[in-house]
N, C-alpha and C positions, 0 to 999 in steps of 0.2 A: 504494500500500500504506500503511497505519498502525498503528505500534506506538508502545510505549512503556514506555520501560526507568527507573524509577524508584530512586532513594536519596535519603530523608529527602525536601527540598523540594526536592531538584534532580531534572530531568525528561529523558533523552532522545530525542527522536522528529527525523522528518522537517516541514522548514517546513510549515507550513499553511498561511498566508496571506503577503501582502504587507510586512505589519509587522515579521514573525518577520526575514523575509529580510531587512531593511532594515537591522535590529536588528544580524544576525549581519556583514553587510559594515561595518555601524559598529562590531563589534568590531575585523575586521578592519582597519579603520585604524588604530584604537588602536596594535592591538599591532605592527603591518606599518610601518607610516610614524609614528606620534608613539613607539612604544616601540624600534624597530629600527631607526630611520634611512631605510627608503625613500625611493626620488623619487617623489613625487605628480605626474601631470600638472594642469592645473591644474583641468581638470572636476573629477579626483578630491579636489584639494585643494578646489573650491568645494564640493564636497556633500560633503566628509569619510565618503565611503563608499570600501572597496576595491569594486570595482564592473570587469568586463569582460567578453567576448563571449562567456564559457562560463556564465556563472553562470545565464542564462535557459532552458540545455540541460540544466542538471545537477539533480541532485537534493541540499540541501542537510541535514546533518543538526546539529540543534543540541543545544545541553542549558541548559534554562531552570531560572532559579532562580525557582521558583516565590512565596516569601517576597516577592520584591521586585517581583515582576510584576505588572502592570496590565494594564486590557483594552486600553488607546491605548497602553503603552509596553512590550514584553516584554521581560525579562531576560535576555537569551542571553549566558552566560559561555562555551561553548566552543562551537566546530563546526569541521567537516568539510568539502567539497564534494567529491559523490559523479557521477562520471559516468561511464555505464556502456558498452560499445562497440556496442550497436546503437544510442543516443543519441547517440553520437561521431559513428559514422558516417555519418550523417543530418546530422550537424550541422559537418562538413566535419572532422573528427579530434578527438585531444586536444592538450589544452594542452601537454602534453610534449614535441609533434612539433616544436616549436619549439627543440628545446634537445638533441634525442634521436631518434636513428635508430630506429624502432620495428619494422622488417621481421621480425627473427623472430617477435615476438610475436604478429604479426599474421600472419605463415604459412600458419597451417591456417586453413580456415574455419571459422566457427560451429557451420556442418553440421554437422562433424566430432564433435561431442558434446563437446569441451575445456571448454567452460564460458566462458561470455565475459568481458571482462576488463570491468577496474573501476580507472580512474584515481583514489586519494585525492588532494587538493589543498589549498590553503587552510585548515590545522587549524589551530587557535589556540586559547589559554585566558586568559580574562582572570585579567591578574596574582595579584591578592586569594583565586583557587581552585585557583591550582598544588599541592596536597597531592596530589595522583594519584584521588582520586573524579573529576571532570571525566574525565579521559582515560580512565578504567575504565569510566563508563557508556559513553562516546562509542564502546569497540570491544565494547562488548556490543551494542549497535546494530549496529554493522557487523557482526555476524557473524549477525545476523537478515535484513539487508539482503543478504547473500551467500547465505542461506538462500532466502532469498523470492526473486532472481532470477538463481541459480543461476550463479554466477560463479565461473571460476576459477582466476582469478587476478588479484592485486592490482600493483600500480605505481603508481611517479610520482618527482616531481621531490622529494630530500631536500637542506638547504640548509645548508651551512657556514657563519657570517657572515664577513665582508670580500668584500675583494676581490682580496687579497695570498693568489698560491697559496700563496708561501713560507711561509706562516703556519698555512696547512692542508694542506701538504704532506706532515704524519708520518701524523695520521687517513688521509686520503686513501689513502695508500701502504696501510696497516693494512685499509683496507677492502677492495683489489683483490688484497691477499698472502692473506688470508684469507677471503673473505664473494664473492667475483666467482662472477658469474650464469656456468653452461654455455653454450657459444656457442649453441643452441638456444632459452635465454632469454635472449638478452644484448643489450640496446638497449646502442647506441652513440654516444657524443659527435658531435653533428655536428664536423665539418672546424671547420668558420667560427668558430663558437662554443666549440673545445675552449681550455682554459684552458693544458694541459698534456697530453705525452703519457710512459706509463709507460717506465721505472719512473719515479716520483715520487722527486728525490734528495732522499736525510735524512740528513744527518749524527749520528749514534752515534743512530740509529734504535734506540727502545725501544717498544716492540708494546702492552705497559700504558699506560705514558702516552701512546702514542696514542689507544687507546681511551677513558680518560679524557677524552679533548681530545674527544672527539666531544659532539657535541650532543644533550639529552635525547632527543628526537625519535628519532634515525636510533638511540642506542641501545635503544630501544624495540622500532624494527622489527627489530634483530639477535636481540632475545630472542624474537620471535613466529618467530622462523627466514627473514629477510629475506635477500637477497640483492644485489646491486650491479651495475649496466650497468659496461661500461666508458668511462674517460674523467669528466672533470668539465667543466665549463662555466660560463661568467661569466654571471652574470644581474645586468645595472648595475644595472637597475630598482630592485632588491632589495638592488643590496651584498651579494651573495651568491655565493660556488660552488655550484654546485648537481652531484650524484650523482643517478643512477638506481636507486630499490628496488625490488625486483622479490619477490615474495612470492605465490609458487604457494599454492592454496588450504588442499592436504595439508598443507603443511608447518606449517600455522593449527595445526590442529585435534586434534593431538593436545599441542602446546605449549600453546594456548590455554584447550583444556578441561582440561589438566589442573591448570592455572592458576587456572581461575574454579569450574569444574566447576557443581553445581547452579544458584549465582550465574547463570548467563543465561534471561533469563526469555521466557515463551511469546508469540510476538504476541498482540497485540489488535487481533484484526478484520482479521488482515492479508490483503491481497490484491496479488499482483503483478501 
């Protein structure tokens, strides 16, 4: 499929070619391992790309600055990685299964008419475009992408920095007191990898400043009407906890539209 969602000279669509995506895994470094601390292995530290075994499955969505862009070098300030579950499946799961029990979600089949799931992953924005345009084109895209192959429902992995639960233990708490998926959508912390199991202890637990503590990101998806696996998980790799968001399609669509409303614009030329 191809669209493309425009504001000013910045552009969002799905990669096209080789460069695009090169472009957007060299964001990905930037802000993944030179701006957050990740461990690089050492391929990834030789070719300074985030770079692994899903990215050649997935569908990547960028947003190019078109001002700065070239025909040898494209400007990709923010993306996405989008992969969808008849892709997953084909292509041995998602990245999540890793870190997240995903049995109910996967439950029903396709058949059933649910609307297939759609793993986000790997969002990022380069530093210098953090004013919220990047991230606004980036889900008006996604809501064409969800249009166009009829998905429904969103997930994945949303990440706390460190590595000290004690530290994200009031968020934490804040998100399974309030925002916790029905057990019918609720992926759950593998065993191996859970960090901690509820309740999360907080001393003089304050629910505001929990939610303040949280990170731009995962406050984002609360407002699109997101919801949380339970359990959190260590990702070393990352220096990160990581939560599972779980974000039914309905619950998009009338938060979203009425948020953007006209703002989302028609594909061009799109075909699934």
């Amino acid at each position: 499929m191809r669209f493309a969602v425009r504001a000013g000279a910045l552009l969002a669509q799905l990669v096209e070619d080789e460069r695009e995506l090169r472009a957007a895994q060299e964001l990905r470094y930037r802000v993944f391992f030179e701006e957050q601390g990740a461990h690089a292995d050492p391929a990834v530290r030789r070719a300074r790309r985030d770079v692994d075994r899903f990215d050649v499955h997935a569908d990547h969505l960028v947003v190019l600055d078109l001002d700065r862009s070239t025909a040898r070098r494209p400007a990709v300030v923010g993306c996405y990685r989008l992969l969808r579950e008849r892709v997953a499946r084909a292509a041995g799961g998602f990245y999540s299964q890793a870190e997240f029990d995903l049995g109910p979600l996967l439950a029903r089949p396709l058949e059933s008419g649910r609307g297939q799931l759609l793993e986000l992953g790997r969002s990022c924005v380069d530093p210098a475009y953090r004013n919220g345009t990047v991230v606004q084109l980036l889900w008006r895209a996604i809501a064409l992408y969800l249009e166009a192959h009829r998905c429904g429902l969103l997930f994945g992995c949303a990440s706390l920095p460190g590595s000290d639960v004690a530290v994200v233990a009031a968020p934490i708490r804040y998100l399974h007191e309030r925002h916790l998926a029905p057990l019918h959508l609720r992926p759950v912390a593998l065993a191996a990898r859970r960090v901690a199991h509820e309740p999360f202890a907080v001393e003089g637990f304050d629910p505001q400043a929990a939610f303040r503590a949280l990170p731009p990101l995962l406050k984002g998806y609360l407002r699109l009407g997101a919801m949380i696996g339970e359990g959190a998980v260590l990702d070393a790799a990352f220096d990160t906890i990581d939560v599972c968001i779980v974000l039914p399609r309905e619950r998009i669509d009338a938060r979203y539209r009425r948020h953007y409303g006209a703002a989302l614009e028609a594909p061009a030329g799109a075909a699934a």
